[in-house]
C-alpha positions as a Markdown table, in Angstrom:
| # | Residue | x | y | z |
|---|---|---|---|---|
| 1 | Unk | -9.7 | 7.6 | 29.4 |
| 2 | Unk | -13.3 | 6.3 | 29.9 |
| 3 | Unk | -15.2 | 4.5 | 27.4 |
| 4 | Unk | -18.5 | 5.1 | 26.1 |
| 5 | Unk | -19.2 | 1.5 | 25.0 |
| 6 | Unk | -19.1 | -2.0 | 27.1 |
| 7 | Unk | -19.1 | -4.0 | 24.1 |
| 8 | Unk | -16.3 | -6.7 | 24.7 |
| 9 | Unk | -14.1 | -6.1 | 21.5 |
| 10 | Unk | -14.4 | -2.2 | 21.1 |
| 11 | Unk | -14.7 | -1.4 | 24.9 |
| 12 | Unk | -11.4 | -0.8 | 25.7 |
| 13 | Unk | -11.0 | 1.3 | 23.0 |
| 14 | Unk | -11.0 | 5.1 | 24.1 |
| 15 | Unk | -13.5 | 7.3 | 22.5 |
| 16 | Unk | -10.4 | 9.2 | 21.6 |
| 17 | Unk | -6.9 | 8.5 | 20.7 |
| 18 | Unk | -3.8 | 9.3 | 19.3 |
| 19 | Unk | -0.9 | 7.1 | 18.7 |
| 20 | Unk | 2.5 | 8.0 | 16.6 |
| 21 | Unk | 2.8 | 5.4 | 13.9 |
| 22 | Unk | 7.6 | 5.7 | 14.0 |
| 23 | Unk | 6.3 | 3.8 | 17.6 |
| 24 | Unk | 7.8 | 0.0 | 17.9 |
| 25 | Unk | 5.4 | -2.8 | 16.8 |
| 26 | Unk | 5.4 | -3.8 | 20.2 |
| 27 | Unk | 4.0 | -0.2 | 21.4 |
| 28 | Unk | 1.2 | 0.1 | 19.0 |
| 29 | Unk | -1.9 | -0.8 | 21.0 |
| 30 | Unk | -4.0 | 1.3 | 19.1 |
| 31 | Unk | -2.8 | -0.1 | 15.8 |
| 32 | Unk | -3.7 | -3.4 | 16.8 |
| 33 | Unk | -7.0 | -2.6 | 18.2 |
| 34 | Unk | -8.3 | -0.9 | 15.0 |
| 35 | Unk | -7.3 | -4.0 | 13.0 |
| 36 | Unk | -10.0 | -6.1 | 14.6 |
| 37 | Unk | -12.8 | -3.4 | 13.5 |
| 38 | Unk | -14.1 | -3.9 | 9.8 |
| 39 | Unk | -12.2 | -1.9 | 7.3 |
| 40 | Unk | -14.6 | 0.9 | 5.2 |
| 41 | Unk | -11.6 | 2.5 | 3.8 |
| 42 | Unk | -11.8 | 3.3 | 0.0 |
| 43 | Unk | -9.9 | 6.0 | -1.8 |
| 44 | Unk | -9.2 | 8.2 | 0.8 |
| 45 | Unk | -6.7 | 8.7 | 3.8 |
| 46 | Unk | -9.5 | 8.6 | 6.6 |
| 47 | Unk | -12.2 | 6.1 | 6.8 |
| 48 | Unk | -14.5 | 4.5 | 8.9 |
| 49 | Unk | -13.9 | 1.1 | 11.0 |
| 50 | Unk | -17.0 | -0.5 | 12.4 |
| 51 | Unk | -17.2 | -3.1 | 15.4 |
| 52 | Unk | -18.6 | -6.6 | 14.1 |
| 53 | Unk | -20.1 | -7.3 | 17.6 |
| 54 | Unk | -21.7 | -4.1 | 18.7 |
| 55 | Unk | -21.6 | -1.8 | 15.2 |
| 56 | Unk | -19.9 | 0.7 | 17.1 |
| 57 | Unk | -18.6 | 2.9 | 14.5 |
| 58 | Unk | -15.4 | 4.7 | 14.2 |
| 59 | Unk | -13.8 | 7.4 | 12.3 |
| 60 | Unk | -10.1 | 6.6 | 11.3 |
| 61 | Unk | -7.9 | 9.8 | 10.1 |
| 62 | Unk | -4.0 | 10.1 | 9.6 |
| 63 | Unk | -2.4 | 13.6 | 11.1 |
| 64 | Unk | 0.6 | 13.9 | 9.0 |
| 65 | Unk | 2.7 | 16.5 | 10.9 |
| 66 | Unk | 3.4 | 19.5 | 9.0 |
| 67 | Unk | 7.3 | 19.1 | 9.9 |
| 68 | Unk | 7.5 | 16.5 | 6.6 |
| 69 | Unk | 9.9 | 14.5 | 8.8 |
| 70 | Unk | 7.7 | 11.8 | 9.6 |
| 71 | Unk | 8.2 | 11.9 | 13.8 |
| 72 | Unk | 4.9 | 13.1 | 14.3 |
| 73 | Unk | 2.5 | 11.5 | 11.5 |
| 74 | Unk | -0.2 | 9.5 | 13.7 |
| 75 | Unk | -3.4 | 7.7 | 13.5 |
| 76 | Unk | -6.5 | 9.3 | 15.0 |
| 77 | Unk | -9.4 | 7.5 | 16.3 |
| 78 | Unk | -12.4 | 8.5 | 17.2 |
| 79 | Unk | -15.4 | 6.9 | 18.0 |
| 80 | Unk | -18.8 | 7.9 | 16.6 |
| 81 | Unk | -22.0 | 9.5 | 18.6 |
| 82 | Unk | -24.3 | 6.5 | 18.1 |
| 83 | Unk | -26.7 | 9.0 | 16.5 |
| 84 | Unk | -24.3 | 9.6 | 14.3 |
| 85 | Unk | -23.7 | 5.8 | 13.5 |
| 86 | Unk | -26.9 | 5.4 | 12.9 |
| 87 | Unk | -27.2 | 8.0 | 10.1 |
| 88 | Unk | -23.6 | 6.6 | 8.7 |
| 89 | Unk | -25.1 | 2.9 | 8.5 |
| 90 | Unk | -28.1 | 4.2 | 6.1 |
| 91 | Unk | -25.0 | 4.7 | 3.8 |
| 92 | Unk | -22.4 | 1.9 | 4.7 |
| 93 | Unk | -25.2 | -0.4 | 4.4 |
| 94 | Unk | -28.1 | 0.4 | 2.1 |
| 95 | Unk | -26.7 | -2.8 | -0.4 |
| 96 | Unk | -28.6 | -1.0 | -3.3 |
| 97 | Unk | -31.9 | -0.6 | -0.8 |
| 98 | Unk | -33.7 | 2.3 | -2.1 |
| 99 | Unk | -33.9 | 5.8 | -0.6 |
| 100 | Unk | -37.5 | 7.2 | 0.0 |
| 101 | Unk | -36.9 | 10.7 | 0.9 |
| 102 | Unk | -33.5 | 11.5 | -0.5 |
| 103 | Unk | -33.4 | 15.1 | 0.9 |
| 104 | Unk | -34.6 | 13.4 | 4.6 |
| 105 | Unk | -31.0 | 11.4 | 4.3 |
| 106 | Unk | -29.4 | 14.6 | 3.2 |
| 107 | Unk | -30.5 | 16.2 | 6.1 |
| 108 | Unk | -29.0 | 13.7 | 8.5 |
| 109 | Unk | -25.9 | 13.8 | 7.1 |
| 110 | Unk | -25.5 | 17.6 | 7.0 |
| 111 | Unk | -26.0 | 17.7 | 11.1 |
| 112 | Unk | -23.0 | 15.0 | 11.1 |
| 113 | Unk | -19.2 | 17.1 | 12.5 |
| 114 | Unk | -17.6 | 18.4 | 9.1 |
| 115 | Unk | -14.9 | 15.7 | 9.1 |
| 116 | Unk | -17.1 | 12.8 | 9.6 |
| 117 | Unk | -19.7 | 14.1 | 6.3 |
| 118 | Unk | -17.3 | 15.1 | 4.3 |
| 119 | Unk | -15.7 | 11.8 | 4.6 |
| 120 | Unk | -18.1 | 10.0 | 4.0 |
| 121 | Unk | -19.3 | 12.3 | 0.7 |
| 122 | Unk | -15.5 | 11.6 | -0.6 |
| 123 | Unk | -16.6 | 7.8 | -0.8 |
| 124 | Unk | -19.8 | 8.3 | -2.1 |
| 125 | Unk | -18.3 | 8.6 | -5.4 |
| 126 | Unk | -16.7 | 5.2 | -4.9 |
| 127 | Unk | -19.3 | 3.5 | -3.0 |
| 128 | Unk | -22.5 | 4.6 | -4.2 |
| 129 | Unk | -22.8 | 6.7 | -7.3 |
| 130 | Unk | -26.5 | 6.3 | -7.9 |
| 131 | Unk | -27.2 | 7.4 | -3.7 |
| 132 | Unk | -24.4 | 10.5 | -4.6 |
| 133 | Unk | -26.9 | 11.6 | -7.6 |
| 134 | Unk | -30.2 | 11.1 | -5.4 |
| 135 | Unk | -28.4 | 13.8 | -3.1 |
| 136 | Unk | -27.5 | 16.3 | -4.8 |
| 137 | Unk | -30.6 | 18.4 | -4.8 |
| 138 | Unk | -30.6 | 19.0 | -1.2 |
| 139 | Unk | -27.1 | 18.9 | -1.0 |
| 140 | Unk | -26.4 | 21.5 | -4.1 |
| 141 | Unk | -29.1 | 24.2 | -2.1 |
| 142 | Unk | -27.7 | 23.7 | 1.5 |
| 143 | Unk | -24.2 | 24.8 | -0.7 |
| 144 | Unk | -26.2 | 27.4 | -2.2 |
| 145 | Unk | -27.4 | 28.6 | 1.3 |
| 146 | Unk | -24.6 | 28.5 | 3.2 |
| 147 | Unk | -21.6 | 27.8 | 0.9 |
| 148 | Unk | -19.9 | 24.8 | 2.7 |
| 149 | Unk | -16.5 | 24.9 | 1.8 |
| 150 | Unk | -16.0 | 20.7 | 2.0 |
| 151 | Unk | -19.3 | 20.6 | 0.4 |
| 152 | Unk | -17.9 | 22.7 | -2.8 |
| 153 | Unk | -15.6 | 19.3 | -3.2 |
| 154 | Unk | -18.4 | 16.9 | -3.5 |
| 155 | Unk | -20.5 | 19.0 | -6.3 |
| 156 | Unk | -17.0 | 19.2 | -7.9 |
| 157 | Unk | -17.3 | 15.6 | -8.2 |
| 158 | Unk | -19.8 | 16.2 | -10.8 |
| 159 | Unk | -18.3 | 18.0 | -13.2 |
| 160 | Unk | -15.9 | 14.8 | -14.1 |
| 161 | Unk | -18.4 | 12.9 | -17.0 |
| 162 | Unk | -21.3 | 14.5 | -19.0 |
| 163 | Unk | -23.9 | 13.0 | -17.5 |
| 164 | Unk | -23.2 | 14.2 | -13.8 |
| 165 | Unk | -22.2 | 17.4 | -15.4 |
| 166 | Unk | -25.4 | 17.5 | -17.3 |
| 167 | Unk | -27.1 | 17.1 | -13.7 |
| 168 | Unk | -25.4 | 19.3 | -11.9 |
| 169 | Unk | -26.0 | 22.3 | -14.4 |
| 170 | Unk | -29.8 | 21.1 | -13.6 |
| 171 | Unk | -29.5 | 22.1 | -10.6 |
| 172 | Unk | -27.1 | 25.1 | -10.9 |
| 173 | Unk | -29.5 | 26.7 | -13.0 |
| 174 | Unk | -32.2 | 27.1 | -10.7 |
| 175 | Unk | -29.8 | 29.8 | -8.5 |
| 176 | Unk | -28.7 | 33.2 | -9.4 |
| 177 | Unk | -25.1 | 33.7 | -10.3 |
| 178 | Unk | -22.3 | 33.8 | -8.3 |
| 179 | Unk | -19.0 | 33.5 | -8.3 |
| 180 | Unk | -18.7 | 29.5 | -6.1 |
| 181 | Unk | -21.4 | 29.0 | -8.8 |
| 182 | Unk | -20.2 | 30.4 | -11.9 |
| 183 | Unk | -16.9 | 28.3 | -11.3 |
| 184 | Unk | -18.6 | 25.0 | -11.0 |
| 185 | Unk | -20.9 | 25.9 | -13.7 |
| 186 | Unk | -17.9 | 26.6 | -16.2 |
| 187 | Unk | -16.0 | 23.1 | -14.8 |
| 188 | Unk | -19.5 | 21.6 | -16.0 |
| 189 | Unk | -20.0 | 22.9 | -18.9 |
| 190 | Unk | -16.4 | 22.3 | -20.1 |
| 191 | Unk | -17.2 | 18.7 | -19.8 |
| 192 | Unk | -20.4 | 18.5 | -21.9 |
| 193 | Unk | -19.4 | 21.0 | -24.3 |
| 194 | Unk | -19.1 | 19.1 | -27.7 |
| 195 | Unk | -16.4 | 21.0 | -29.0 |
| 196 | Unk | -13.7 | 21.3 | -26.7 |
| 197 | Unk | -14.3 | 18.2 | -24.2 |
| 198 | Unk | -12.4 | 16.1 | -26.6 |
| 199 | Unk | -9.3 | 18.3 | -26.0 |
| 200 | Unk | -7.3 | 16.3 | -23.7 |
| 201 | Unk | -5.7 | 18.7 | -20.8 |
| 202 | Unk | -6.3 | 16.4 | -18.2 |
| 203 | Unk | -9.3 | 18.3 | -17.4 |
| 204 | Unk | -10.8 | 15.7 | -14.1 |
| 205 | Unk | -8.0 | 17.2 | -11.9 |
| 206 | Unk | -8.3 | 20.1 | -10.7 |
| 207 | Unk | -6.4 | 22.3 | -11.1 |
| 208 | Unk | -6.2 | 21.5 | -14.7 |
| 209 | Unk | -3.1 | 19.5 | -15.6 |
| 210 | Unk | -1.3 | 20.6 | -18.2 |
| 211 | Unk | -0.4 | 17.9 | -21.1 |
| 212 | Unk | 2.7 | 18.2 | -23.2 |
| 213 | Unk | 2.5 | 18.7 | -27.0 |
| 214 | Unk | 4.6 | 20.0 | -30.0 |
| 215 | Unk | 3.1 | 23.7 | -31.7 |
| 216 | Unk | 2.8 | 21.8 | -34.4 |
| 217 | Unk | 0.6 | 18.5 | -33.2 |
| 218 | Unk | -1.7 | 20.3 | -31.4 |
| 219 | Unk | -5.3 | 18.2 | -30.6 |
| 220 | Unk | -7.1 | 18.7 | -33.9 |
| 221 | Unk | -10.5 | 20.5 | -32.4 |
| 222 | Unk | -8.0 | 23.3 | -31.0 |
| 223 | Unk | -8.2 | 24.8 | -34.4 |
| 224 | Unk | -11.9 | 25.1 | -34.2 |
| 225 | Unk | -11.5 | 27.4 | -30.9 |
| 226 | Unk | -11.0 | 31.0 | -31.1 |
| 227 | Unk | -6.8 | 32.0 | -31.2 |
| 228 | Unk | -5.5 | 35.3 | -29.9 |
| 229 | Unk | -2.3 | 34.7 | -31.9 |
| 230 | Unk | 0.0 | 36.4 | -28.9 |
| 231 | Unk | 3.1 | 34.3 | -29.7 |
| 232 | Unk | 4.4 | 30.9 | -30.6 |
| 233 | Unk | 6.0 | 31.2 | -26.7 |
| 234 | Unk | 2.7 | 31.7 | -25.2 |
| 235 | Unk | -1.2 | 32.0 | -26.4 |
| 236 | Unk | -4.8 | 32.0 | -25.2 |
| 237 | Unk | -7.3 | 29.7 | -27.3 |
| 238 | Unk | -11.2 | 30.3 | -26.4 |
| 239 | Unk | -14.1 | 27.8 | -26.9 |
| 240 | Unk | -17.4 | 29.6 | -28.7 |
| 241 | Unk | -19.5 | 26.8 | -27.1 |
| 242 | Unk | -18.6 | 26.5 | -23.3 |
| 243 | Unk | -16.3 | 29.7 | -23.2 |
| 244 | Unk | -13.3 | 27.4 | -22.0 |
| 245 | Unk | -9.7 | 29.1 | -22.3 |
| 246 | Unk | -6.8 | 27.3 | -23.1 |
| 247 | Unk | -3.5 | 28.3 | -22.3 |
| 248 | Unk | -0.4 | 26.9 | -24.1 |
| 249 | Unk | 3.3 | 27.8 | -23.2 |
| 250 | Unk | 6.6 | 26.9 | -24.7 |
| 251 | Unk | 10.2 | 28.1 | -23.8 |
| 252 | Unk | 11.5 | 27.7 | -27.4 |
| 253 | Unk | 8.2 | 28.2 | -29.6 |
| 254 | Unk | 8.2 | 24.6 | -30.7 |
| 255 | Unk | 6.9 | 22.0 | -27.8 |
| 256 | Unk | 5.3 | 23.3 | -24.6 |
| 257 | Unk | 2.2 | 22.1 | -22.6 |
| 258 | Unk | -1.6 | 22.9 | -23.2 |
| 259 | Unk | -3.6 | 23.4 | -20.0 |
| 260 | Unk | -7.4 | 24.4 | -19.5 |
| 261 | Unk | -7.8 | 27.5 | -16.9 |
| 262 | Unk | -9.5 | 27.0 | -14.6 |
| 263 | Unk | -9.0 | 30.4 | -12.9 |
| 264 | Unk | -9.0 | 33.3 | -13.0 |
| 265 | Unk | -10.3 | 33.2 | -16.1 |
| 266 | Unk | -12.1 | 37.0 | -15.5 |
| 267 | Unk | -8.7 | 38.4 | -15.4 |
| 268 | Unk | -7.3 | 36.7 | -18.3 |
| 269 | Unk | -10.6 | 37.6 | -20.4 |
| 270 | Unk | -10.3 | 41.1 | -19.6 |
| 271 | Unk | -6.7 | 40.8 | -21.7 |
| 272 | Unk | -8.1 | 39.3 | -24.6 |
| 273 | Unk | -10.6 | 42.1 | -25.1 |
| 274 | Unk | -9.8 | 44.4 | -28.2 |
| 275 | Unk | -10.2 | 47.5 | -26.4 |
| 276 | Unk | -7.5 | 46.2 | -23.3 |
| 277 | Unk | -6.4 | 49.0 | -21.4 |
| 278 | Unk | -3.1 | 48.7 | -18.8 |
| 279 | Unk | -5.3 | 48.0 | -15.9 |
| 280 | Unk | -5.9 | 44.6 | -16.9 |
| 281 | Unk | -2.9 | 43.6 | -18.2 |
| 282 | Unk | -1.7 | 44.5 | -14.4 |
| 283 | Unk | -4.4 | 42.9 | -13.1 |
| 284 | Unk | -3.5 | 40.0 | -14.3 |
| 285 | Unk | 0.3 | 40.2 | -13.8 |
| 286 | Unk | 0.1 | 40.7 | -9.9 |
| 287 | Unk | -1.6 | 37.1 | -10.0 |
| 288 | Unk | 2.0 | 36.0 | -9.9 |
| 289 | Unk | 3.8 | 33.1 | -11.6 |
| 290 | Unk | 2.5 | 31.6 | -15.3 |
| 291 | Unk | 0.4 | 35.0 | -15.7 |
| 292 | Unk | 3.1 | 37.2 | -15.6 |
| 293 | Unk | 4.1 | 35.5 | -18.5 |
| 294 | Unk | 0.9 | 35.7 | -19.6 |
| 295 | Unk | 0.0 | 39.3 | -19.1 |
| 296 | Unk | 3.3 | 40.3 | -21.0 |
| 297 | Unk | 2.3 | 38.3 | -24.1 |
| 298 | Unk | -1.4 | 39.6 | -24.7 |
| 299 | Unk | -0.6 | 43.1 | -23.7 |
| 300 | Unk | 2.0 | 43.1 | -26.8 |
| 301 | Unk | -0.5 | 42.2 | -28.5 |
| 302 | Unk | -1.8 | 45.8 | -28.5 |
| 303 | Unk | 2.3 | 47.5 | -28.2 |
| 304 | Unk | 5.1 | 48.0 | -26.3 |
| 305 | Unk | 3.2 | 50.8 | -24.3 |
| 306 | Unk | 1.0 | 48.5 | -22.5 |
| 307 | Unk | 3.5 | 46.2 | -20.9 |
| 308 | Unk | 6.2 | 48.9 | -20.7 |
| 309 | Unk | 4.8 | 50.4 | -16.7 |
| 310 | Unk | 5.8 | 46.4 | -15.7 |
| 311 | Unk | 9.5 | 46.9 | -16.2 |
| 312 | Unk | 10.3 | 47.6 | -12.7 |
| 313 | Unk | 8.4 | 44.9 | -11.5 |
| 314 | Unk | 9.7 | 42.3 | -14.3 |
| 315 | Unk | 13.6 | 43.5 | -13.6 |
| 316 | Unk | 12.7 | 42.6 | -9.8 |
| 317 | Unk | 11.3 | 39.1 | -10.5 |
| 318 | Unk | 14.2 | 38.6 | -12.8 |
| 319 | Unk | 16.3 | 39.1 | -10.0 |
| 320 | Unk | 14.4 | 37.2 | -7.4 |
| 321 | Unk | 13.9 | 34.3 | -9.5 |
| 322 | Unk | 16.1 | 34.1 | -13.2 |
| 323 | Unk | 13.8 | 33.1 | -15.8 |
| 324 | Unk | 15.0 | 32.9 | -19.9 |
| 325 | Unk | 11.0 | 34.3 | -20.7 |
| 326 | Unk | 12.0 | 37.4 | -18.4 |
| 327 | Unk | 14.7 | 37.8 | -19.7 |
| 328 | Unk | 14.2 | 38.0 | -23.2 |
| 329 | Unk | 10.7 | 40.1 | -22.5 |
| 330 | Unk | 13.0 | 43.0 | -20.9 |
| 331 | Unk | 15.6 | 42.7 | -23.7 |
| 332 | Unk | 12.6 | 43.0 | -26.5 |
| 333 | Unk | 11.4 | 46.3 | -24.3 |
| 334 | Unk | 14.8 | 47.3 | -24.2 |
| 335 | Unk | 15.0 | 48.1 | -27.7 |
| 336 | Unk | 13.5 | 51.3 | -27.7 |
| 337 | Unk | 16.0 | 53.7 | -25.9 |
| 338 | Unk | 13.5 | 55.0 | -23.0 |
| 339 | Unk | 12.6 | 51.8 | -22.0 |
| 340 | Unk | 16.4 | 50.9 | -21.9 |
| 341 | Unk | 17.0 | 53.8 | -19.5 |
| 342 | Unk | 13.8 | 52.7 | -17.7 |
| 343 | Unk | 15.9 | 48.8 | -17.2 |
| 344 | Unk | 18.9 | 50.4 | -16.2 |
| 345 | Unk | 17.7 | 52.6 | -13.2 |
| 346 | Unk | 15.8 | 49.4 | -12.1 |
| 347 | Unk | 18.9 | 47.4 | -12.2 |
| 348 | Unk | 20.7 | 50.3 | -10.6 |
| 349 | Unk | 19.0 | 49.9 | -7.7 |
| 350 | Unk | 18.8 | 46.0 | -7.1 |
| 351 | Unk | 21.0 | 45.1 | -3.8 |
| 352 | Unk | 22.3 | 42.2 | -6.3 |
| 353 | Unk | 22.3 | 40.9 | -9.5 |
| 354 | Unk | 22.8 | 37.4 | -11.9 |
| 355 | Unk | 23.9 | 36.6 | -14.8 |
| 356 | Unk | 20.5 | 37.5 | -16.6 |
| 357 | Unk | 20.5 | 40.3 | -14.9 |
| 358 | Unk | 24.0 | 41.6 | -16.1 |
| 359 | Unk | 23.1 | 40.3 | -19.6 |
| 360 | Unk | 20.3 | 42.4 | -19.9 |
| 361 | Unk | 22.4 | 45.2 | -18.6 |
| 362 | Unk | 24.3 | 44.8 | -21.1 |
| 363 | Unk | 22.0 | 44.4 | -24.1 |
| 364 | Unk | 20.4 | 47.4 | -22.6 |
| 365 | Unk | 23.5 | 49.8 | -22.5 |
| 366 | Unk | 24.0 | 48.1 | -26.4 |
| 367 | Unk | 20.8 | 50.5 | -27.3 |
């Protein structure tokens, strides 16, 4: 392939090229002509490599096949448009220079190709957290505008301490609501909110990781939040000041893990209303997963009847995939003599059963 530099060390590099990396040492040309460019790799899988004789400027990404076997993982390199070096060097190598027209800058950088800016926003967190600040005016109303998916991640960045948090709800405030908006907004003010930040759920991932406790050694400010009391299994805390929810779960009532939800917290907050009708608690269970679970607890909350239209679906999923909470959900319903007629017709008509299953047949022929 042709070139579009003469420079003596980066020439022969192609403007575009793949290699495998399972290839023999001996093989790996493009390895080895990579490793005489200048490293700007920080925290991230891909990352610039710059020429030291001609500043030629390269963009450095690893395919990993989606096989998982490892064959077809490669390095990708691909040189940069020297317009778009140029705009890259204002960043690589401003060495604490300072910026005179901030939203100028931010304009460059949103005409660079997706992969290229939003690599080089990922390292701005690393590199240059005073240049990331400057930016995110222009940056946050371009997202605005024309909602940027990659761009979402780097205003996400700011919701991880209280002062970038602080500045991002600056400039959040200035737009009308919606809901890309509303979702950063909450991340942010979940980590200024001075009641429930201290609350350790590992809340600078995202999702929200959740951290393992005992029921009865739960983080002391969680008693200051709002409880909905569903069960010692499973329950819904809310913060007054930020309107965080916390969601604890437990399979025997005693230790379980505390997570922050981050979504979708307008489903789950239809549940915890005291006027919940059966529309939300469905809602909520057709998320799937963890709020199935959920869904069954607050819609006992208000009786049996709520939860009860769920049966068919719940002896299905119990089925599909045998879980204790299931179980013991269906057995509790199964208690009241219709709703035990309502298990066995479901059971009837599975094409096959487990052990969970046949125990709650059982329990439900009992009654």
């Amino acid at each position: 392939m042709e070139t579009s530099a003469t420079c003596s060390l980066c020439g022969p590099i192609p403007d575009y090229a793949t290699e495998y990396y399972n290839l023999d040492d001996s093989e790996r040309k493009l390895w080895r002509q990579a490793l005489l460019l200048k490293s700007h790799k920080l925290h991230h899988d891909d990352y610039f490599v710059e020429c030291p004789e001609c500043g030629a400027l390269f963009l450095l990404e690893n395919d990993i096949a989606s096989t998982g076997s490892g064959d077809y993982d490669g390095l990708v390199l691909t040189r940069l448009r020297a317009e778009d070096a140029a705009v890259l060097r204002e960043i690589l190598h401003r060495a604490g220079r300072a910026i005179e027209d901030p939203a100028g800058l931010a304009g460059r950088l949103l005409r660079l190709p997706d992969d290229v800016c939003n690599v080089v926003l990922i390292d701005l967190w690393s590199r240059d957290r005073e240049l990331a600040r400057r930016l995110l005016p222009a940056l946050a109303e371009h997202y605005v505008a024309r909602g940027c998916g990659w761009l979402w991640g780097f205003l996400m960045g700011f919701t991880n301490t209280p002062e970038d948090a602080t500045l991002l709800l600056g400039e959040l405030d200035r737009h009308a609501a919606t809901p890309g908006l509303d979702h950063l907004r909450a991340l942010a003010r979940a980590t200024v909110c001075s009641i429930c930040r201290s609350i350790a759920t590992h809340a600078t991932s995202y999702p929200y990781a959740p951290t393992k406790f005992r029921l009865d050694a739960l983080p002391r400010d969680l008693a200051t939040l709002r409880r909905f009391g569903a069960s010692s299994r499973t329950d819904v805390w809310e913060c007054p000041e930020c309107d965080s929810l916390f969601y604890w779960r437990s399979e025997d009532g005693l230790e379980g893990n505390l997570s922050r939800i981050s979504e979708p917290t307008d489903k789950v907050r239809a549940c915890l209303q005291s006027a919940i009708d059966g529309k939300a608690i469905d809602s909520l269970f057709r998320r799937g997963g963890e709020w199935e679970r959920m869904a069954f607890a607050l819609g006992m909350r208000s009786g049996a009847d709520l939860v009860r239209p769920l049966v068919p679906r719940m002896v299905g999923r119990l089925a599909s995939e045998p879980e204790r909470w299931l179980h013991d959900a269906l057995c509790e319903l199964a208690r009241d003599p219709a709703t035990a007629a309502a298990v066995l017709a479901s059971i009837a008509k599975l094409k096959r059963t487990n052990p969970l299953v046949d125990s709650l047949a059982a329990r439900a022929r009992a009654n």
